[in-house]
C-alpha positions as CSV (number, residue, x, y, z in Angstrom):
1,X,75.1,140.1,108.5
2,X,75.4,140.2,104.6
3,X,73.6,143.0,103.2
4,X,73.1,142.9,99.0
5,X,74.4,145.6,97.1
6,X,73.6,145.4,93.2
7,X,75.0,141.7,92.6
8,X,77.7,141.9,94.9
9,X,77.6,140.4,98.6
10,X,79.6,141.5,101.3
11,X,79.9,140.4,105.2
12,X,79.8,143.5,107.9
13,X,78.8,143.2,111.4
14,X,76.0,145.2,113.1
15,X,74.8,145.3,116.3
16,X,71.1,144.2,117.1
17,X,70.1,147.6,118.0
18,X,71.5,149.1,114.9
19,X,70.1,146.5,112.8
20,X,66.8,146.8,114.7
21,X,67.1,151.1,113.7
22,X,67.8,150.5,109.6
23,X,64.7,148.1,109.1
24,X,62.8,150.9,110.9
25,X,64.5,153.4,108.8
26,X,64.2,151.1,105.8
27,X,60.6,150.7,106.1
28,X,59.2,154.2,106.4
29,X,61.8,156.7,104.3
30,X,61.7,154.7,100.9
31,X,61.3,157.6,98.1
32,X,57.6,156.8,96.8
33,X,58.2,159.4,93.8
34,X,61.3,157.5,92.8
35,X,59.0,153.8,92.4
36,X,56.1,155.9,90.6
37,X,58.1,157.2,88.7
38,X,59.5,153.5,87.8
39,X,55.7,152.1,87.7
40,X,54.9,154.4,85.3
41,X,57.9,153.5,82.5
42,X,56.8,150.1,82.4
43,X,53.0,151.2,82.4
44,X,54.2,153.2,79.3
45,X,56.7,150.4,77.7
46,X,53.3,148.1,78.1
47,X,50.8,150.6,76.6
48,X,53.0,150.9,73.4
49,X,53.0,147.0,73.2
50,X,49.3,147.3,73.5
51,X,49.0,149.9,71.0
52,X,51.4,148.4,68.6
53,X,49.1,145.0,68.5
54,X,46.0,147.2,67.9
55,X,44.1,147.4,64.6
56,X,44.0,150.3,62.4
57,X,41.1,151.7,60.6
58,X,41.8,151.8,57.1
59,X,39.8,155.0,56.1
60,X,37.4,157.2,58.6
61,X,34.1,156.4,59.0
62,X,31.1,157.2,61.5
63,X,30.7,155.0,63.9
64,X,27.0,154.6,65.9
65,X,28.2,155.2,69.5
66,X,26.4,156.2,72.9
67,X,29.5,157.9,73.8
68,X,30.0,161.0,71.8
69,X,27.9,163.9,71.1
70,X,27.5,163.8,67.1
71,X,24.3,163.6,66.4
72,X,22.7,162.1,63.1
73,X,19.1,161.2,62.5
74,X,18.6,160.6,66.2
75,X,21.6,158.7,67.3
76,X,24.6,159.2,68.5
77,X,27.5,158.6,66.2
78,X,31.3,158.8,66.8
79,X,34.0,160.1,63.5
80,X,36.7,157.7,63.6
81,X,39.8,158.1,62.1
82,X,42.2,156.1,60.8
83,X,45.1,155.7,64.2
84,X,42.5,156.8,66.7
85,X,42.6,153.6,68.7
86,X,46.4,153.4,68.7
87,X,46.4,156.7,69.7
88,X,44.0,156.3,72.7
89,X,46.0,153.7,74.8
90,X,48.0,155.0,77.4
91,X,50.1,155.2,80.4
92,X,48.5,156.7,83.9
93,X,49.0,157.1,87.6
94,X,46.4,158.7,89.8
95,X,47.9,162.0,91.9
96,X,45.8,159.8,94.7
97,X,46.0,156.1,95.7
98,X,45.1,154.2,98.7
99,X,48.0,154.2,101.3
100,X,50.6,152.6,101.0
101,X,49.8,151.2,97.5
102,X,51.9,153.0,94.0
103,X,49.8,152.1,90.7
104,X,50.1,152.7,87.7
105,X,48.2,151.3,84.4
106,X,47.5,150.8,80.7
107,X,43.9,152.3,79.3
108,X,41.8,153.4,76.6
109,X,40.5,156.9,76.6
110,X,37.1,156.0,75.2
111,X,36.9,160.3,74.6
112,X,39.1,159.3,71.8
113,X,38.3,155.8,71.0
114,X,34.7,154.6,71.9
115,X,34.4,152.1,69.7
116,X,37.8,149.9,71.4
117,X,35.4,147.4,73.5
118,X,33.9,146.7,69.8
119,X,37.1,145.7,68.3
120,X,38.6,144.1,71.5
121,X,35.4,141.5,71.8
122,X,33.6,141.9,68.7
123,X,29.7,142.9,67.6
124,X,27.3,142.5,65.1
125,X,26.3,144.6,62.7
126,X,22.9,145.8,62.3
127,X,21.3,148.1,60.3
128,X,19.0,149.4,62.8
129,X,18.8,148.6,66.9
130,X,17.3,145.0,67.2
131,X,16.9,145.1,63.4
132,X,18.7,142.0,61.8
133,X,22.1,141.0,61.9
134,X,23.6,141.6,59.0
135,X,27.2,140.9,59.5
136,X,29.4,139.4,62.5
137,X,32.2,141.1,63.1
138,X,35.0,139.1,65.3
139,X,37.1,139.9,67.8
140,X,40.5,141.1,67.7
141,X,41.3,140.9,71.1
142,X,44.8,143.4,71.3
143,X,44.5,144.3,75.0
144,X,43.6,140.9,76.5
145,X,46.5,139.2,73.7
146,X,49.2,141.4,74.8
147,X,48.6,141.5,78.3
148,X,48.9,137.6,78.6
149,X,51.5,137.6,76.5
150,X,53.3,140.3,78.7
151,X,52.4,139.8,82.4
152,X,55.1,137.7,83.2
153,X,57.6,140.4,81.9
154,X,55.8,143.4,83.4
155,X,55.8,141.4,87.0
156,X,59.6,140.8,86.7
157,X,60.4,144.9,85.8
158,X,57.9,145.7,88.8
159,X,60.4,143.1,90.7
160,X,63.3,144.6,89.6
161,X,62.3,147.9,90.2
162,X,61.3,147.7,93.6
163,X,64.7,145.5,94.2
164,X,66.7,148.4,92.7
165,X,65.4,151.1,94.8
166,X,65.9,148.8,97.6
167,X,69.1,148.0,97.5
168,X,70.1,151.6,96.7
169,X,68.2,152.4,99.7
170,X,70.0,150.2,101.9
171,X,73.3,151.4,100.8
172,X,72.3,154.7,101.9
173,X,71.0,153.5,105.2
174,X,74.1,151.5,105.4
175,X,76.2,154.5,105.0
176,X,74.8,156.9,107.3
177,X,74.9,153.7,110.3
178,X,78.7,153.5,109.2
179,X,79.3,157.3,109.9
């Protein structure tokens, strides 16, 4: 049987029954820290791409928002700063996921940002709610761009990754079985 080792190939005989023992071994004692751990780099390689693309306020400003607690004349409105939305994308993986699934992923912390969907898909601007529309603003779509753009790169380090800790994992296997 030819196991892979990095690049290199080599040809070693094993029984059926030991064979049958290091694909059980393989399948349950892979080190899920070690692939988190790998998720998360390119989660975080792909949220600086995202926050490199996005726009940047060129002064602060108030911003009328439902999602912060400023309050003015009745509404709720949001104190942007210039950098804020950069500053909001980023890199996560919950302590908790399903069984047997390792995720990581790219997000906006609207706490800091709430006003990213308005950039990402545009709005209108009014001067008050269902008053009339006094400007359009368009979309500047940095998340939906960059993750198009990058998807087929992110799937081939998730790829890699997992190949990596795999063959490292049957070299270890391979090892012990040789002992």
């Amino acid at each position: 049987m030819a196991i892979p080792v990095g690049h290199k190939h080599f040809a070693e005989l094993v029984g059926l029954d030991e064979m049958r023992e290091m694909f059980k071994a393989l399948a349950t004692t892979y080190d899920k820290k070690i692939f988190k751990q790998e998720l998360l780099k390119i989660a975080e390689a792909l949220s600086k791409k995202v926050s490199d693309k996005a726009p940047r306020a060129t002064k602060s400003h108030w911003l009328k928002s439902a999602s912060d607690t400023h309050v003015r004349s009745g509404a709720r409105w949001s104190w942007v700063t210039p950098g804020s939305l950069k500053k909001s994308i980023v890199a996560k993986t919950p302590k908790k996921a399903r069984k047997g699934r390792q995720i990581s992923y790219v997000k906006v912390q609207y706490s800091i940002a709430p006003h990213a969907h308005l950039i990402e898909y545009g709005h209108y601007l009014r001067k008050t709610k269902g008053g009339p529309i006094l400007k359009k603003i368009k979309a500047n779509p940095f998340f939906r761009d960059t993750w198009t753009k990058e998807k087929n790169t992110v799937e081939k380090q998730i790829k890699e990754a997992a190949q990596k800790i795999l063959f490292k994992r049957i070299e270890i296997l391979r090892r012990k079985h040789k002992t």
